[in-house]
N, C-alpha and C positions, 0 to 999 in steps of 0.2 A: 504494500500500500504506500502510495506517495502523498505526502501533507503537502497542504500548500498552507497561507494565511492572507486574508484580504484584509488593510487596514489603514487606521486612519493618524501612525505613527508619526511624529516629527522626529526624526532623526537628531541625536546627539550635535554633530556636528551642525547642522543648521538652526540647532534653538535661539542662539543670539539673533542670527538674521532676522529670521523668523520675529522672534519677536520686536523688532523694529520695521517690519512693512505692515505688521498687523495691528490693526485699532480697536481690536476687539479681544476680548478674552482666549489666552491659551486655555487648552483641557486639558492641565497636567493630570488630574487624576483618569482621564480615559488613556493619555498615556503612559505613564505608571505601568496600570491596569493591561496592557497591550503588548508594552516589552517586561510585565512580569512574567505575564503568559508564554509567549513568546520564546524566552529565556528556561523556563520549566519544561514546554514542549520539547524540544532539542535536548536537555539533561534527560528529560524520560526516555525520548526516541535513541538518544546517543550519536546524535547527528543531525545537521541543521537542515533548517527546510524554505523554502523560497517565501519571500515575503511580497506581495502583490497590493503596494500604499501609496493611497490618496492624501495631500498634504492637508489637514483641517484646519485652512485658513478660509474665512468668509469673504464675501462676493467685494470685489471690486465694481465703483471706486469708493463705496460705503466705509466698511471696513477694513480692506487691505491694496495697498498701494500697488500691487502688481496685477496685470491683466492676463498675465500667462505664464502658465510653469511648464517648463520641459520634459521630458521623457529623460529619466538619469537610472542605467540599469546599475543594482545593487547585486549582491555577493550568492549565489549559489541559485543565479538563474530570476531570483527577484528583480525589482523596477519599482521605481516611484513614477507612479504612474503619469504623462503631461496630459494638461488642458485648459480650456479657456476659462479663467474665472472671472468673466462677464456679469452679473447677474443678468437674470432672467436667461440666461445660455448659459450658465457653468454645470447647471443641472444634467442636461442632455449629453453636455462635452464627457463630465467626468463620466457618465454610465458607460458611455461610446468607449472612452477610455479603456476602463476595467473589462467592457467585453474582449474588445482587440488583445488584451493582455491573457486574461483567462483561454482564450480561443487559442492563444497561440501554446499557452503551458499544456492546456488538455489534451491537443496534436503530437506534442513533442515526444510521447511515449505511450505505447498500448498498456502500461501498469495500469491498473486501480486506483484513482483518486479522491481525496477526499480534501476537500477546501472548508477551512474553519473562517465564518466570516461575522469580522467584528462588528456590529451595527446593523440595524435592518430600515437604516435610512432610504430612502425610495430611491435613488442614484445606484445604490449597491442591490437591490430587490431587483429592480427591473434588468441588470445586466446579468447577471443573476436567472434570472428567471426566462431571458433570453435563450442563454450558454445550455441551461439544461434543455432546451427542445432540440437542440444536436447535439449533448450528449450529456442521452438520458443515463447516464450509468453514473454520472460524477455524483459522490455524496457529497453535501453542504450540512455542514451543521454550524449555525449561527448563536452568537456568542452575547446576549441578549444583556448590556448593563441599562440602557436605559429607552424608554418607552419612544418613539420620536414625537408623539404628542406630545410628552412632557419631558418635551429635552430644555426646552426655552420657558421657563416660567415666572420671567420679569414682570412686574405690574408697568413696566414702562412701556414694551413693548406695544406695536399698533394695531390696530383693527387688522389691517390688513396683511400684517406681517400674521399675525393668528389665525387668518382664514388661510391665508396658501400655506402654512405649515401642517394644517387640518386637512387639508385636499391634498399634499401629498405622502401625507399619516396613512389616510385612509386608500391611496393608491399602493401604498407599500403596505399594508394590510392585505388587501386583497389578492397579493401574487405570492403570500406565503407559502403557499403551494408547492414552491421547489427547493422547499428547504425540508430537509430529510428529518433533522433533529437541532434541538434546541439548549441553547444552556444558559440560564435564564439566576438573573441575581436574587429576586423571590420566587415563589410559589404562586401568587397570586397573580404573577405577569401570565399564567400559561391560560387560568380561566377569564383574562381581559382580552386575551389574544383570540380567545377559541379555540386554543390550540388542540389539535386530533393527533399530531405528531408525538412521539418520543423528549419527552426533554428529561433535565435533572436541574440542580439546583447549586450555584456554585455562587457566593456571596461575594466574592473579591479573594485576593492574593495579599498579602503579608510579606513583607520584605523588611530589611534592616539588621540582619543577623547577627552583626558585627560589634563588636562592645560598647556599650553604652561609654560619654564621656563623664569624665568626675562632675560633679556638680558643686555649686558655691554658694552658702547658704549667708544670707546678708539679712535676713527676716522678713524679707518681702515674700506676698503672696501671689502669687500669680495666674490669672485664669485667661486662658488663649482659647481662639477661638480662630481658625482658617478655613477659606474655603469661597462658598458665591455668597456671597451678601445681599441677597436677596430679601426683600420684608417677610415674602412668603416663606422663608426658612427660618424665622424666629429670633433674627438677626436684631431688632428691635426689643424684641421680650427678654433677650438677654443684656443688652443696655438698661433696661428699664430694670433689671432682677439684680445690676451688680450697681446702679446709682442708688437702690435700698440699702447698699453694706456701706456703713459710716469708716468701717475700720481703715485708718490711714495707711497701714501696711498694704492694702490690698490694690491689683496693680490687674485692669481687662486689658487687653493686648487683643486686636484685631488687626487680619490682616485676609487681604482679598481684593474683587471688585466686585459690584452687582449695583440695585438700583437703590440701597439706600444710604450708598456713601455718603450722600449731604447729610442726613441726619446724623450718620457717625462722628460726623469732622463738628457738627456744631456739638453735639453731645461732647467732645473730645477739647472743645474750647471751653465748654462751663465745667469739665471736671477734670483735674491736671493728673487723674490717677487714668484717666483712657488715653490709650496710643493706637492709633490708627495709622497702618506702616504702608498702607496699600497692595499690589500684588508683585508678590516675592518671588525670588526663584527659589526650584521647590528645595535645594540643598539648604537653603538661612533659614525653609519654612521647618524640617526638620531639624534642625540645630534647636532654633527656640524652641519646638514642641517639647524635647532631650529635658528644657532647662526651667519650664513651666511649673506649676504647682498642681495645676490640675487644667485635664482640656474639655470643653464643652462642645456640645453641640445641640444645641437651641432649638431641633425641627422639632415643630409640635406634631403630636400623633393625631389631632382631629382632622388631619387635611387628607383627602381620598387619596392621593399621588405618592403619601408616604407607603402605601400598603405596594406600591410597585416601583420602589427602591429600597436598596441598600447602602447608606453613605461611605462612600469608600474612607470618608475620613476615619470611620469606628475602627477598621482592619489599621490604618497609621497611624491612629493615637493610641490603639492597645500595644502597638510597637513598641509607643517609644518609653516602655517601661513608669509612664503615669497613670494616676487615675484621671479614667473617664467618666463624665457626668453627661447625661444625655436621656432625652425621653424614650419607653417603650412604645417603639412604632412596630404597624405587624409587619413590615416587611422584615424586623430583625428575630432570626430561629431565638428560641427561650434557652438553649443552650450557649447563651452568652450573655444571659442573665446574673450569671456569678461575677461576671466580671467587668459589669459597667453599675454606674451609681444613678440609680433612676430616683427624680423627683418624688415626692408622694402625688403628687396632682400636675396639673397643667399649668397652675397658674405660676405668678410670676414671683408670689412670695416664697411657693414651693422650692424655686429655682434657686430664688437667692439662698433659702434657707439650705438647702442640697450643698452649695458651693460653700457656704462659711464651716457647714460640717467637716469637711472636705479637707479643708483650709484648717482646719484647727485640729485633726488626727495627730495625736504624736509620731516622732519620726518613721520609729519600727513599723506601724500600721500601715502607715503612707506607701514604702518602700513596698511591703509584700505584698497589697493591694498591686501598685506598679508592677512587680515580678509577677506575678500569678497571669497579668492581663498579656504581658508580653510572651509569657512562655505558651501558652492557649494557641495564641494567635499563631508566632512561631514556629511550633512544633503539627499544630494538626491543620494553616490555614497557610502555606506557604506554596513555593512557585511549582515545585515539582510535586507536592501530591497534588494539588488542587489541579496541574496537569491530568497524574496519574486518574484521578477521577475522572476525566474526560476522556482521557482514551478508553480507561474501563467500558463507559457507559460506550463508546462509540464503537467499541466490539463486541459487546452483549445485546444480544437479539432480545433481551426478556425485559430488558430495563425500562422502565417506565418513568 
């Protein structure tokens, strides 16, 4: 059997560029997510496999200064794939794209193929969904982290940027057809989907192996918080949950972008204890996480969207050997209930009172809480089994 991988990687070497032709938000964490994978697949196979990637930068001249990215072949038969990123044409370009690419892998040998495809963007469906009517024998199994309905869930966002997001949600819905099997970050994505196919359940990838740094203890408390700052992920309730803590030592640390950075920055003028660092790159975002007191994450569990994610933040804050304070949302399995610190309620007093807890654990507590969350993560959520599960399920005829 020959792997392939279709995806939406930025490559190491072009992240600086990259991120200076683009006005819009990088997705570190779906790339994370992509060369963790990525990097486990090839440890379990024992040999690498062609990578077949769309760069995820947004449409010119909105968001990214360039109209057109080239065709550059990468290492073991892979290619980043070129096209025109026009809006309103970069859609069509990129599918064009990935089929010519695909068409040419699938020729290139009578093996057995099977293409793991990250995203079920309508760009990737549709070429996708092309390739399999000449060849019907290629298996796809797509790699489901986030819904593309609710991939954009700014309150800034326009009418009409939310109705063609919705028309081509629901065009990539309906050509799921030629995807064999699924592997989906909740449970609850398979019955939004309809799904009749095969899937399993894989939450994210865990990385950071490597020894934690000493830490420096000066009596400051500190509560971090990274990631999209969006209103609609509780970015606000947790402004609002740590200006109820008087205590001087205590130090909110955000860092990100989304749509309610103006509130953060005035919130961050009326109280000299919030720093708003903006968005990081993702090496200083895990350093400060390493040197935190405790890390949060604010999504509230009464929003319907939470039941069909999994925040990849929860997988790299249980990393970095702190505790996590975060709500039960049903997208998160209850086997990792032992190791994050849930509110009693929703509200906002609940939160601040969760965090001064938190905050006030003697040393020993603190630290074994931190070790237990890291060793969890590390040992049963990391690159090569969370692989290994994948290939399992992708050679077991029974698995459901």
């Amino acid at each position: 059997m020959e792997y392939g991988m279709l995806t939406t990687l930025i490559p190491e070497a072009y992240d600086e560029e990259f991120r200076q032709i683009c006005r819009h938000t990088m997705q570190d964490a779906a790339n994370v997510l992509q060369q963790n994978l990525y990097e486990g697949l090839c440890a379990e196979l024992g040999h690498t496999i062609p990578v077949f990637n769309i760069l995820p930068v947004s449409s010119f001249p909105q968001y990214c200064s360039r109209a057109f990215f080239r065709r550059k072949p990468l290492g073991d038969g892979g290619v980043d794939i070129g096209f025109c990123n026009v809006k309103l044409l970069r859609n069509r370009s990129r599918s064009q794209g990935i089929y010519r690419e695909l068409k040419r892998w699938c020729a290139s040998s009578n093996e057995p193929k099977t293409l793991l495809m990250y995203t079920i963007s309508q760009s990737f469906v549709l070429a996708v969904w092309k390739l399999k009517k000449k060849y019907p024998d290629l298996r796809v199994c797509a790699i489901v982290a986030d819904l593309p309905d609710m991939c954009n869930l700014s309150s800034s966002q326009s009418f009409g940027a939310r109705l063609i997001a919705k028309l081509r949600s629901r065009d990539a819905y309906s050509m799921l057809s030629c995807v064999d099997r699924f592997v989906l970050l909740t449970k609850h994505m398979a019955s939004y989907m309809g799904l009749t196919q095969p899937w399993c359940v894989m939450e994210g990838i865990a990385a950071g192996a490597e020894a934690l740094p000493e830490r420096t203890d000066d009596g400051t408390k500190t509560v971090m918080y990274s990631g999209t700052l969006h209103r609609q992920f509780g970015v606000m309730q947790l402004v609002e949950a740590f200006r109820k803590i008087e205590d001087p030592r205590m130090r909110l640390v955000l860092c990100g972008i989304g749509d309610s950075e103006g509130d953060i920055r005035r919130a961050a003028e009326e109280d000299g204890r919030i720093d708003f660092l903006g968005q990081l790159k993702r090496d200083e975002v895990i350093r400060l996480q390493r040197q935190a007191t405790v890390l949060v994450n604010p999504r509230p569990g009464d929003e319907e969207f939470t039941k069909y994610s999994f925040p990849s933040k929860t997988m790299e804050y249980l990393a970095s050997g702190v505790p996590v304070v975060a709500y039960k949302l049903a997208g998160i399995e209850d086997e990792y209930d032992a190791y994050l610190q849930y509110p009693r309620d929703g509200s906002v007093e609940a939160l601040a009172d969760k965090l001064c807890q938190v905050c006030s654990w003697p040393r020993e507590r603190w630290a074994a809480v931190g070790r237990e969350g890291r060793r969890f993560v590390l040992e049963n959520k990391n690159a090569v089994a969370q692989a290994r599960r994948i290939l399992e399920f992708l050679s077991d005829e029974k698995v459901r």
